[in-house]
C-alpha positions in Angstrom: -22.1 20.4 55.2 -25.2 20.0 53.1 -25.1 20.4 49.6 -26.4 23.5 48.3 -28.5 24.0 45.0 -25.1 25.6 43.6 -23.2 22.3 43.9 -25.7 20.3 41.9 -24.0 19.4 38.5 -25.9 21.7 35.1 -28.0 18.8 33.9 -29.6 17.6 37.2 -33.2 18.9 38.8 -34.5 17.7 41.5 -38.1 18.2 40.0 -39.7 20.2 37.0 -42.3 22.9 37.4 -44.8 24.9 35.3 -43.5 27.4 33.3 -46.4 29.6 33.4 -45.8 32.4 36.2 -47.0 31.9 39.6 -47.8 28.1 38.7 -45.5 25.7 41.5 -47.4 22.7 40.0 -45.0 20.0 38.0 -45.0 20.2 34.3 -46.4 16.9 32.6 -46.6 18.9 29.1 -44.8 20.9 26.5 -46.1 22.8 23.7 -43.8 22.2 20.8 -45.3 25.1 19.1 -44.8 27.5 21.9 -41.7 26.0 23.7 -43.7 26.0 27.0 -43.5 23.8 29.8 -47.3 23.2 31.4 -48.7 21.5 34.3 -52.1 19.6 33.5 -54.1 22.2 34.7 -52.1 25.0 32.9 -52.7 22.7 29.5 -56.8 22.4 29.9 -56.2 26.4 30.0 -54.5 26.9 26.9 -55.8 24.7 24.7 -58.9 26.6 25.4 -57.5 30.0 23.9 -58.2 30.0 20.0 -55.3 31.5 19.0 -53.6 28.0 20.6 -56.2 25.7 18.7 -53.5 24.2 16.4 -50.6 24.0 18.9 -49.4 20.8 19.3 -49.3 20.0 23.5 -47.3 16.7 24.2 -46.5 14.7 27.5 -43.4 16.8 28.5 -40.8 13.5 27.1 -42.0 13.3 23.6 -41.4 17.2 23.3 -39.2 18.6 20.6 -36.1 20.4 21.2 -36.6 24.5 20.8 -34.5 25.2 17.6 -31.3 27.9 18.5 -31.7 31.2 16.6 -30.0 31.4 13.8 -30.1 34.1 10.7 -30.4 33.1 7.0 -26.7 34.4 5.5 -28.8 35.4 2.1 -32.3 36.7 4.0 -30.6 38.4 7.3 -34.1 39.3 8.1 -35.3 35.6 8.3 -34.4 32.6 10.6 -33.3 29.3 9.5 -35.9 26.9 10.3 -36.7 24.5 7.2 -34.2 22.1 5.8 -34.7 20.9 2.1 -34.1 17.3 2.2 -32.6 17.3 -1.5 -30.0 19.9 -0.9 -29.3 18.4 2.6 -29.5 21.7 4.1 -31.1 24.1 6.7 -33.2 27.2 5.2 -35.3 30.0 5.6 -38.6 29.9 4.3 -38.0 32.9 1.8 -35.2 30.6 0.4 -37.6 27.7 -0.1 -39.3 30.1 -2.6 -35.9 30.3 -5.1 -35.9 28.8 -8.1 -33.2 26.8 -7.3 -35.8 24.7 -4.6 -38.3 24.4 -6.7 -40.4 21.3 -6.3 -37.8 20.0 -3.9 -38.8 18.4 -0.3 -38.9 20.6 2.7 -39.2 18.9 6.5 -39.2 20.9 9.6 -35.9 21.7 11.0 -37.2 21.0 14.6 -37.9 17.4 14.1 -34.8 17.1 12.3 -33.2 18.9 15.4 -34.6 17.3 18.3 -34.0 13.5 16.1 -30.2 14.5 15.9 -30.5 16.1 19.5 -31.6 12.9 21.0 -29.3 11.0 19.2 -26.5 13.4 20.4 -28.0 12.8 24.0 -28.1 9.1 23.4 -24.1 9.0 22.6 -23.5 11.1 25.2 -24.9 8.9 27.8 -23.7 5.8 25.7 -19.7 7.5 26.9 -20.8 8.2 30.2 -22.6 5.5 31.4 -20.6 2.7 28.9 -17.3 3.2 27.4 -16.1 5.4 30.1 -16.6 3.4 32.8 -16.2 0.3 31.0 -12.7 1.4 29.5 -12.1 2.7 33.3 -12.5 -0.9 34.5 -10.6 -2.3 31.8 -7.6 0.0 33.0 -8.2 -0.7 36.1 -7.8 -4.6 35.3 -4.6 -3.6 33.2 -3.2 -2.2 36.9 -4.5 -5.0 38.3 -2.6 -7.4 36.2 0.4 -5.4 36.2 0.6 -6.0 40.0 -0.7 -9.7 40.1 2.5 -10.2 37.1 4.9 -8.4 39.7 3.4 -10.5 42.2 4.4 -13.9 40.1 7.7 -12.6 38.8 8.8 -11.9 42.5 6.9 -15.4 43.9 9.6 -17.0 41.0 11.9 -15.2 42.0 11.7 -16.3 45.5 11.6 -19.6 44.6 14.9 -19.2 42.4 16.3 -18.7 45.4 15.0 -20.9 47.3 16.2 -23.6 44.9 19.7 -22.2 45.0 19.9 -21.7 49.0 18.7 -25.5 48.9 21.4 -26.5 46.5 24.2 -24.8 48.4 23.4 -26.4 51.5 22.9 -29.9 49.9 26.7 -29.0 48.2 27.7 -28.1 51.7 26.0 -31.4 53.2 28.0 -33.7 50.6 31.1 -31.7 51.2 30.8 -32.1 55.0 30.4 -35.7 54.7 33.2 -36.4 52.2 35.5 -34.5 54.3 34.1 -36.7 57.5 34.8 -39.6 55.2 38.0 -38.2 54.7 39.4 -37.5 57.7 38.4 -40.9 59.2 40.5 -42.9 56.4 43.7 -40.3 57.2 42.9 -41.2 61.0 43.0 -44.9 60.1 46.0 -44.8 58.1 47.7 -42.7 60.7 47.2 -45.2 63.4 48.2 -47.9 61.1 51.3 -46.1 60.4 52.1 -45.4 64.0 51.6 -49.0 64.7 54.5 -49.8 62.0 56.8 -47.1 63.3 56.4 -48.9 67.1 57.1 -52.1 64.8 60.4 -50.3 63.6 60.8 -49.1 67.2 60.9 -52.4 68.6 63.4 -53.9 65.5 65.5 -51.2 65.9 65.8 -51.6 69.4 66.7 -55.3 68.9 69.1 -54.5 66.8 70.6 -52.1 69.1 71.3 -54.4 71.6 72.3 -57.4 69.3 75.1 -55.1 68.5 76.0 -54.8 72.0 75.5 -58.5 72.8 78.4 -58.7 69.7 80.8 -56.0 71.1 81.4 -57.3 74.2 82.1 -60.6 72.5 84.4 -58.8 70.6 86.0 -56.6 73.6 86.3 -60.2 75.5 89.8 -61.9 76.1 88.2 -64.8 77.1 88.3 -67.1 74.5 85.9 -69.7 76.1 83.0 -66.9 75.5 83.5 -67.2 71.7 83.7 -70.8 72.0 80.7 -71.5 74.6 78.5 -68.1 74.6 79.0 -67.3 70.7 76.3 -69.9 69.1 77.7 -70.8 65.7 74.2 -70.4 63.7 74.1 -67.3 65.1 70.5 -65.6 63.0 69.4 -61.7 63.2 66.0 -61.7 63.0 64.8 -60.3 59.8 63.1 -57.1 59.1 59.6 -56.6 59.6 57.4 -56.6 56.8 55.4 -53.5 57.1 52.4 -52.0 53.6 52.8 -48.7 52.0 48.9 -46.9 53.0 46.7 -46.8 50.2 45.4 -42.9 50.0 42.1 -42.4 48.5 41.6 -41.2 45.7 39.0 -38.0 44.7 36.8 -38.8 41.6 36.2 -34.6 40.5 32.6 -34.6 38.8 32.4 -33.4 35.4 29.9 -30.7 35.1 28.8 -27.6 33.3 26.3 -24.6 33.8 23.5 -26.5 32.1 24.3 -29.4 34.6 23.5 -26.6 37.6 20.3 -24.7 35.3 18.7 -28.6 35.5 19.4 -28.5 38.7 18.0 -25.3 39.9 15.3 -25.2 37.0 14.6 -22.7 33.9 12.3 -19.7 33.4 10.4 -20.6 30.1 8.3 -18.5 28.2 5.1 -19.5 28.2 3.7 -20.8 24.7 -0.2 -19.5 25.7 -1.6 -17.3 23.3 -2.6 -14.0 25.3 -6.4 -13.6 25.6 -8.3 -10.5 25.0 -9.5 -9.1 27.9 -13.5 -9.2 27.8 -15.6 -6.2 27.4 -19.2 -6.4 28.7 -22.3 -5.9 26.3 -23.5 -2.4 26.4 -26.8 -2.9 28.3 -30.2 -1.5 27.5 -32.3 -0.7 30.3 -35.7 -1.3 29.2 -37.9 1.9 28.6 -41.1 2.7 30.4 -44.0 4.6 29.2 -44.6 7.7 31.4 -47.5 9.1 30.2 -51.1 8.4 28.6 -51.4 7.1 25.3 -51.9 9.4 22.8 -54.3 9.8 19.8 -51.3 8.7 17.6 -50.8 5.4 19.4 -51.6 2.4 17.4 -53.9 -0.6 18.3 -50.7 -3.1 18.6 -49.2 -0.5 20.8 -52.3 -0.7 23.0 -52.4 -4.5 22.3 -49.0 -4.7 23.5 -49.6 -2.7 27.6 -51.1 -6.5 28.5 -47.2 -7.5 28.9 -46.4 -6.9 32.8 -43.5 -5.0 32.2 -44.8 -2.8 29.7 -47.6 -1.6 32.1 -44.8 -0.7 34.7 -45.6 3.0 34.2 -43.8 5.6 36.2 -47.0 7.0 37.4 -48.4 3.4 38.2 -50.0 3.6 41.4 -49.4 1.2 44.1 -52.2 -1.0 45.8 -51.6 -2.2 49.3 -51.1 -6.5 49.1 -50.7 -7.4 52.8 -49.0 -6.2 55.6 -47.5 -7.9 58.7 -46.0 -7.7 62.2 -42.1 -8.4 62.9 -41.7 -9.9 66.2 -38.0 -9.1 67.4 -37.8 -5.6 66.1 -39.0 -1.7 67.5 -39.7 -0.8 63.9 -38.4 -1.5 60.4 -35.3 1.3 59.6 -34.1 -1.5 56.8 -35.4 -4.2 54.7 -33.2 -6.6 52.6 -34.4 -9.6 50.4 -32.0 -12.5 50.3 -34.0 -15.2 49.2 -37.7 -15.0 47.4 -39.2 -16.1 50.5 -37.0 -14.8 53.5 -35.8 -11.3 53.8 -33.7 -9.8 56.5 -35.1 -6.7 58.6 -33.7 -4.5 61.1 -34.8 -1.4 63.6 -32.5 1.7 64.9 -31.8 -1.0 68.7 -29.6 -3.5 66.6 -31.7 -6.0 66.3 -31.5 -7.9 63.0 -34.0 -10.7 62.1 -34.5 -12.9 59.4 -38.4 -13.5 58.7 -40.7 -15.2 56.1 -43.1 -13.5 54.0 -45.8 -14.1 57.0 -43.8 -12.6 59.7 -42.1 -15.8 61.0 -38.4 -15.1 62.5 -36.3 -17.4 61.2 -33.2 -16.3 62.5 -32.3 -13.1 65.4 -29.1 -11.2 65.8 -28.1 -8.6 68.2 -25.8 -5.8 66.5 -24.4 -2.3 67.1 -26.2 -1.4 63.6 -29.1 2.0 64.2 -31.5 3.9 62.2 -29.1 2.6 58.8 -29.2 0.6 55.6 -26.3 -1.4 57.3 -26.9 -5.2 56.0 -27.1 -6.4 52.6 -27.2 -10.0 51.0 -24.7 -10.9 48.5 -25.5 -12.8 45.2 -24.3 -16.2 46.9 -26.7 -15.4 49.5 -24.5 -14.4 52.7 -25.2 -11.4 54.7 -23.2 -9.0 54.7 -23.4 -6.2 57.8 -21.7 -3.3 59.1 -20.1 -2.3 62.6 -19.1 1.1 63.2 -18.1 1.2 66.3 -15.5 -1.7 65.6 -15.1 -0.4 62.0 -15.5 -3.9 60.0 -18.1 -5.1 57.8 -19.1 -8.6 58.8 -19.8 -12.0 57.1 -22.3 -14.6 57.7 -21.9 -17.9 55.6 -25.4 -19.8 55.0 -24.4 -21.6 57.3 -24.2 -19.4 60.3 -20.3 -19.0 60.3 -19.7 -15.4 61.7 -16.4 -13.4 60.0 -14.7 -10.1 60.2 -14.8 -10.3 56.6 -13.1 -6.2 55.6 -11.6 -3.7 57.9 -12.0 -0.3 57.1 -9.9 1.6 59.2 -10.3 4.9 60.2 -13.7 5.1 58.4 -16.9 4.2 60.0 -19.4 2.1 57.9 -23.1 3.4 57.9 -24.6 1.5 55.0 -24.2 -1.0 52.3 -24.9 -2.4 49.6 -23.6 -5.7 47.5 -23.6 -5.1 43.8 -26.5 -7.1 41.8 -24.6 -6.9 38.2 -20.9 -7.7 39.7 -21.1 -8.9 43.4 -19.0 -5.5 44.3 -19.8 -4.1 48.0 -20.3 -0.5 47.6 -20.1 1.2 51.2 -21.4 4.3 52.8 -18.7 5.7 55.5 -18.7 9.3 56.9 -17.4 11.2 54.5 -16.9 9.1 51.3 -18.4 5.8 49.7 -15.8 3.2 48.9 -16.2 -0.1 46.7 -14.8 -3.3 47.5 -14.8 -6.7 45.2 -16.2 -10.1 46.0 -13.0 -10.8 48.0 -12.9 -7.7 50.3 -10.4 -5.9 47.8 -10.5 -2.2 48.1 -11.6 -0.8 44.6 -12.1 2.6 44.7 -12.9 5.8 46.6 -15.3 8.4 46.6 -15.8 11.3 48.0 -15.3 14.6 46.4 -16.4 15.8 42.8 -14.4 17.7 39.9 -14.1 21.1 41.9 -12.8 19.0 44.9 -15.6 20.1 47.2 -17.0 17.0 49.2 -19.7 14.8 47.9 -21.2 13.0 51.3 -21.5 13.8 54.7 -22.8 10.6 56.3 -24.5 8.0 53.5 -26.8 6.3 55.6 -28.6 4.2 53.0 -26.9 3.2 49.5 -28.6 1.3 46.5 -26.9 0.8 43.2 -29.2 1.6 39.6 -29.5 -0.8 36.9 -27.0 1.5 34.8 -24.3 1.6 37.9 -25.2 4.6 39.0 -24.6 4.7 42.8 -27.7 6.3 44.4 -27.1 7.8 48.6 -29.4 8.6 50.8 -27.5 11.1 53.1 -30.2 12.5 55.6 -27.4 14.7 57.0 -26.9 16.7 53.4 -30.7 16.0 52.8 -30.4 15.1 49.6 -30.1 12.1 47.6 -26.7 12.1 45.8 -26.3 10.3 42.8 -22.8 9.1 40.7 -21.9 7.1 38.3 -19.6 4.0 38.7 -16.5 5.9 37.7 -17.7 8.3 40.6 -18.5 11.2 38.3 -21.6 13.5 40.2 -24.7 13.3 37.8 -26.9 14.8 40.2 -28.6 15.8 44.0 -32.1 15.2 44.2 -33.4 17.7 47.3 -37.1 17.1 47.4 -39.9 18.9 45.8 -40.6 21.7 48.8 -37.8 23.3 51.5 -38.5 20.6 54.0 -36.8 17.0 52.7 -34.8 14.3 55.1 -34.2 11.2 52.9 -34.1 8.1 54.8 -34.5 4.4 52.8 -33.7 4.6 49.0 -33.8 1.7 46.3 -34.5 0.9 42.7 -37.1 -0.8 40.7 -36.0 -3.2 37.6 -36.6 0.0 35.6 -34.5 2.1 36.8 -36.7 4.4 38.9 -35.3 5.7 41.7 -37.5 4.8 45.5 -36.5 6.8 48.3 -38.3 8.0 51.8 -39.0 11.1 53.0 -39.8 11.8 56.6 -42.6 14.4 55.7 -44.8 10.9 55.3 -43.8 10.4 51.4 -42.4 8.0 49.1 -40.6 9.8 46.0 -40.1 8.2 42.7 -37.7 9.5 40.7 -36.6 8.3 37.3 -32.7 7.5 36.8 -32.3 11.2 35.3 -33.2 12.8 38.7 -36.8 13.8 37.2 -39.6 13.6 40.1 -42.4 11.7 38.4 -44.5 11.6 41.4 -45.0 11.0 45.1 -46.2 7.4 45.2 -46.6 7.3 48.7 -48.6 9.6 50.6 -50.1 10.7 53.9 -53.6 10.3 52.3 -52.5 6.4 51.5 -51.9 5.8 55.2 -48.7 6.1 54.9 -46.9 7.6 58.0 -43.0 7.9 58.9 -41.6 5.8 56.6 -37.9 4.4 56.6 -36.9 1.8 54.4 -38.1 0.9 50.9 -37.3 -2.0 49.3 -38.4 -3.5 45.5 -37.9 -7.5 45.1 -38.0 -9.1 40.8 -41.7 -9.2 41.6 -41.9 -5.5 41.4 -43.4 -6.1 45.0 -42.4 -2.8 47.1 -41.9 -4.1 50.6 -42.2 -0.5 53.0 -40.9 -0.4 56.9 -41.7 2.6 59.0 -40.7 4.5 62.1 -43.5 4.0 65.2 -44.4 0.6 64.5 -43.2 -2.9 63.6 -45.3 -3.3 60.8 -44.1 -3.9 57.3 -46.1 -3.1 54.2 -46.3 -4.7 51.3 
């Protein structure tokens, strides 16, 4: 379902008109004397009317902010609209005239308003773009170490027990083996002790029938037997001489609990101090000048437009550098720059191909990837691509290693795009756009706003905006939706006429917003959704184009639809 103008958050436009009736044109000018919002044409009128000769007409950002009505408590007929600097307070001008003002300095409430309104705007974005997010991802680490401490506590605890189990069985093994040694010695002495009883046996036995050898002398009435038979040193053999065993003996260890802690080990509290977490540096995008220099502008300030960056203007215009053919490809649906001379390109057949700067392939692949920002080049310089027919985003190593690097499910991946202030893959799935750290770690999802009604319906390119904004380019909801990192909706950019399919989107290093149109048009935005101006047009041969792409050279590199030419 496409996004309708009633969805689009309070602050956001998707451009600024005239505020003169029946003019469609886009302001460039306010009046802060008249509160009125002019195109350039609208201005040349006005300033042409006498009554208007003193008005003051500015470019539309330097305008002042329109003072809210309020009436004087002590002149009910008057509004409040000076403020004496000595009093520190807002007045009428009647009460300027009281004796109690007298010679006391007045300023203009308006410039006192719109300095305190800005700096009211300037906090507010400060919150939303700094210390919410960053106190988000600091709370987000604090869950993060919570599970990584259960993590260790239950990996410790696991090898607790693994020291235990290994002391049980060693106890087991020495018990098995004393009782082995045991039981051999009790065999030993047994049979040692049977052979003495057979020893006894044997004796006993003698014995037995020495006796009966001596009764039947004794029955005999022959005297010759005593006297012949009946040897007069008659000996019984003497006993045998047999050894008590000698039993083992058990030594019992001595022992005590700390005996077994050394054994199994000790959980010790760690003597490291606990670091503070690190919060980033609030950064300060750097501010571009939008509109002519003004009569109040200084000779330094003038001096100072020779710096490159400073002439970066949002209305710059573009001149065309070079173009040049892409062997391997239909046409050019995506464009990303991995190194300062190579850059990776890609038409809606699959085919991916790494060129130079003069066209030379350097390197082909076939993929499942269509008409999609569906490769990106990570800091480290891997590429990074998606399949959404097998749902997993792939890796490729510099050196040509090939990995299933994340899995995403049920979700199909359209487009992506790796993180140039963390490293974190943001990624463009029907229906949502999820992040994912360096590692592949799911970080956080998004896809509805604070009413709960859906955000995306198919992402098919994604770029991320020097303040963390994540900017979408979802044809299907032609529009271009924009959030923060937290995922909070700032706005839905939907073109400047009824007619507007967004295809390739990017960012400058000043924050401007590049995206394609299909009606032949590239629109520049800045990072408040504000048009500044089409700076591509039909009329600059531009025709069809698809993918936009802005290197640290401030080089804009533009693919298009019916040909495999790419534009620099």
């Amino acid at each position: 379902m496409a996004l309708s103008k009633s969805k689009i958050p309070g602050t956001a436009q998707h451009f600024l008109e005239c505020g003169f009736e029946d003019c469609e044109r886009n302001c460039e000018f306010y009046c802060n004397s008249c509160h009125h919002r002019m195109c350039k044409q609208c201005r040349d009128q006005q300033i042409k009317i006498p009554e208007n000769k003193n008005h003051e007409v500015v470019p539309y950002q330097q305008r002042r902010q329109q003072l809210p009505v309020m009436k004087c408590k002590i002149h009910p007929n008057k509004e409040i609209d000076i403020y004496c600097k000595d009093c520190n307070i807002p007045l009428c001008s009647k009460c300027s005239t009281m004796q109690v003002h007298q010679k006391h300095c007045f300023i203009d409430l308006e410039s006192i308003y719109t300095e305190k309104f800005e700096l009211c705007q300037k906090e507010l974005s400060k919150i939303h773009n700094y210390f919410v997010p960053t106190s988000q991802d600091l709370q987000r680490e604090v869950r993060e170490d919570a599970t990584e401490v259960k993590q260790i506590m239950d990996s410790i605890r696991t090898s607790m027990k693994a020291k235990a189990e290994s002391l049980k069985n060693m106890v087991d093994t020495v018990l098995s083996e004393n009782m082995e040694e045991l039981n051999q010695i009790e065999k030993s002495l047994l049979v040692k002790l049977k052979s003495q009883e057979k020893t006894f046996d044997d004796y006993i036995a003698y014995l037995n029938d020495l006796v009966k050898e001596f009764q039947s002398y004794l029955s005999s009435t022959e005297l010759s037997n005593f006297t012949t038979q009946l040897p007069d040193n008659l000996k019984i053999k003497s006993i045998p001489e047999t050894t008590k065993p000698v039993t083992p003996e058990f030594s019992s260890a001595q022992y005590c609990k700390n005996d077994v802690a050394k054994l199994l080990g000790k959980v010790n509290k760690s003597d490291r101090k606990a670091e503070l977490r690190r919060i980033k540096p609030m950064e300060i995008p750097p501010i571009a000048t939008s509109m002519k220099s003004t009569s109040k502008q200084t000779k330094q300030d003038k001096h100072v437009k020779s710096d490159k960056k400073q002439t970066m203007s949002l209305y710059a215009s573009v001149i065309k550098a070079r173009e040049f053919i892409v062997p391997g490809v239909s046409n050019v649906y995506h464009v990303s720059q991995c190194q300062s001379d190579r850059l990776w390109i890609s038409d809606d057949n699959g085919n991916l191909v790494q060129t130079d700067l003069q066209g030379n392939v350097v390197q082909k692949l076939e993929t499942s990837g269509e008409d999609k920002g569906y490769h990106t080049v990570t800091q480290g310089g891997d590429l990074i691509f998606t399949d959404k027919d097998k749902k997993v985003i792939n890796r490729i190593t510099q050196d040509n290693n090939i990995t299933e690097f994340i899995k995403t499910g049920d979700w199909e991946p359209y487009s992506i795009h790796s993180s140039h202030i963390n490293g974190d893959l943001l990624v463009g799935m029907y229906g949502k756009v999820t992040r994912y750290n360096k590692t592949g770690k799911e970080l956080q999802n998004i896809q509805r706003d604070n009413k709960g009604q859906e955000l995306y319906t198919a992402p098919h390119y994604i770029t991320e905006n020097i303040n963390g904004d994540i900017c979408t380019s979802d044809y299907h909801n032609t529009a271009v939706v924009v959030v923060n990192k937290s995922g909070q909706p700032r706005f839905s950019y939907t073109g400047q006429k009824s007619w507007f399919r967004p295809y390739g989107i990017c960012t400058d290093v000043l924050g401007h917003i590049l995206v394609c149109d299909v009606s032949n048009t590239v629109h520049l935005l800045d990072q408040d959704s504000q048009l500044l101006s089409l700076l591509l047009t039909q009329q600059q041969g531009v025709k069809y184009p698809r993918s936009v792409c802005v290197d640290d050279e401030n080089n804009l590199y533009v693919g298009h639809r019916d040909t495999k030419t790419l534009t620099v």
